[in-house]
Every structure is written in C-alpha cells, then in structure tokens.
N, C-alpha and C positions, 0 to 999 in steps of 0.2 A: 201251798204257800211258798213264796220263793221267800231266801232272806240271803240279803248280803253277805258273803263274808271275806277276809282278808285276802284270798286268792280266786274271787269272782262271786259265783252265783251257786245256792244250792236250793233245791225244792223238797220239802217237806210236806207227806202226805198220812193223813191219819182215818182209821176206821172207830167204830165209837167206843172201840177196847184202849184203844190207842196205837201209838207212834205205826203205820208200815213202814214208810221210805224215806229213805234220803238220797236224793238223786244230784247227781255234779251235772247231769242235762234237764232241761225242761221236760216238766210231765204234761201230761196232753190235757187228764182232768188229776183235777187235786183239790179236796177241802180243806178248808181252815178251819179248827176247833180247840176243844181245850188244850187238844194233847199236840198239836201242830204251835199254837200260841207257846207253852209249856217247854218244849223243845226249845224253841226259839230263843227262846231268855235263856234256857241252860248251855247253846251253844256259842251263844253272843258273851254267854259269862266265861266260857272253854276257852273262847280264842282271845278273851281279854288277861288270860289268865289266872281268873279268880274261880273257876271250877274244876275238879280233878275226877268228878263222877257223877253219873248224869241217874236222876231219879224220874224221868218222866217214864209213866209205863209205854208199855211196845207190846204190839200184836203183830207178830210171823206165824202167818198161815200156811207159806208157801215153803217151797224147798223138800228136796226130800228127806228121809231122816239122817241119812248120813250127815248132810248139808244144817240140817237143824242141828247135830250134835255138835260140827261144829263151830258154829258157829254160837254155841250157847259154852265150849272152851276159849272161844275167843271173847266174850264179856267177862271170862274169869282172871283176862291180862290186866294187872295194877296200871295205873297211870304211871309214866315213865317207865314203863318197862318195855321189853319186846320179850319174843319166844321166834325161836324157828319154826318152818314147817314140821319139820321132825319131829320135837318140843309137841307139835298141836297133833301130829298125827297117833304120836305115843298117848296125847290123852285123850285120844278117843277111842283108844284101843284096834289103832289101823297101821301099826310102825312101817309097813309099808307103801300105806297112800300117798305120799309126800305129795305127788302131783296131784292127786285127788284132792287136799287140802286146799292148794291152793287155786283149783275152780270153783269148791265151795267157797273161797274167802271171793274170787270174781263174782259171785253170785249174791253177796251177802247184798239183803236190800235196805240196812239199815249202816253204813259205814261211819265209821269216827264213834258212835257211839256204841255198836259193835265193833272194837275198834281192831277191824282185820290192819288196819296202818299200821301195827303193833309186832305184825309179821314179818322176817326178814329172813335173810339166807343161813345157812349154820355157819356160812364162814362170817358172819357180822355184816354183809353187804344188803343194801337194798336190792327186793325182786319185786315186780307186777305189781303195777294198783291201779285199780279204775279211774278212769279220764277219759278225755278226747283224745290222746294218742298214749303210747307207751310213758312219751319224754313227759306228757302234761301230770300222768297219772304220778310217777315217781318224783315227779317237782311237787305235786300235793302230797305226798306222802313224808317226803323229808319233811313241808313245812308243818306237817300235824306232831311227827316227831320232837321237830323243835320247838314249836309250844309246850311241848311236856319235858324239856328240856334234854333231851336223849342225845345222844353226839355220834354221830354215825360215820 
C-alpha cells in the first residue's frame, strides 16, 4: 500500500499477523489489509501530529537475533526522545557494537514506527538513515524528529 506522506511516498506491507514493512522505496508486491489500512491512519495521525505511539500490530520475522534485539530496544525509545548508538548498544548488552547497531538500525524493515530516527551520535549530531542517498535519508530523519518536536 503506498500512502503519502509529508516528505513523498512510503509503502506499507503487511502478512496476516501484521504490520512487515515500511519502505521510503516502492515494493515490488505489497498487500493491503487490516494492518496496512491500520498503519495508515496511525501514521497519517503521527505526521499530523495527533499520535505519539503507534498500536497497530507488526510481525518481524526477519533479521537476525542480534538485529531483532535491537531493534525491539529501539521501540522501547518515548516519542521525543532519542538515545545513542552507545545508549542502544549498552541495552542490548553489546557496549561494544556501536557500529553493529547501527546496521541493524539500516536493516530495521519497519522504520518511524520502530523508530531507529530516534538514534543519533553521542555527541547530539544526526548519523545514517535510510533514503535514496545519505543527504535524502538524514533530511527524513530531521523531519521525523521534528514532528516530535526534538531540536537537534
């Protein structure tokens, strides 16, 4: 399901557990169903800014476990908030992965609502986020930021 949103196009793909993906590229096959429909309102309510936490369910089948770990610390970040890589590496019990982290946050296939955008350098700068290039990925990530009013 593709749905508009304020800085282009995202596609939304669900299995009949719910939510897999959210992609900033077009998916090649992709259903529509409850939990694609579902999404949709809650992320259309996100960037309107009347949602601060998203309850539609999600099914991650993929990833390894390291990558499921964490990325199940990174749905533990509040809205408005961030954490470092450090921050996510310590809670997964990897204080050394820092770079490990963040391939697993390049890998998350559910992004904004596993909200790796949430992630940022220990010195308070923006690093990496998925896009069409570097510059597209960290212009989406400031503006997910600033929906949730973070000042970076």
């Amino acid at each position: 399901m593709k749905l508009n949103v304020p800085f282009g196009s995202i596609w939304l793909d669900a299995d009949h557990e719910g939510l897999t993906t959210i992609s900033f590229s077009e998916l090649k096959q992709h259903q529509t169903n409850q939990f694609t429909e579902h999404a949709a309102k809650e992320l259309t309510e996100y960037f309107a800014g009347q949602r601060t936490c998203f309850t539609v369910p999600l099914s991650i089948h993929g990833g390894t476990k390291f990558q499921r770990n964490v990325w199940k610390a990174l749905y533990q970040i509040p809205y408005g908030e961030t954490r470092s890589y450090l921050d996510i590496a310590q809670a997964v019990d990897s204080p050394k992965a820092v770079r490990a982290i963040g391939q697993a946050n390049s890998k998350n296939p559910i992004p904004i609502i596993v909200p790796c955008h949430r992630v940022i350098g220990k010195n308070g700068k923006l690093t990496g986020y998925s896009g069409s290039s570097e510059q597209a990925g960290l212009d989406i990530k400031r503006f997910l930021l600033h929906v949730e009013n973070v000042s970076i």
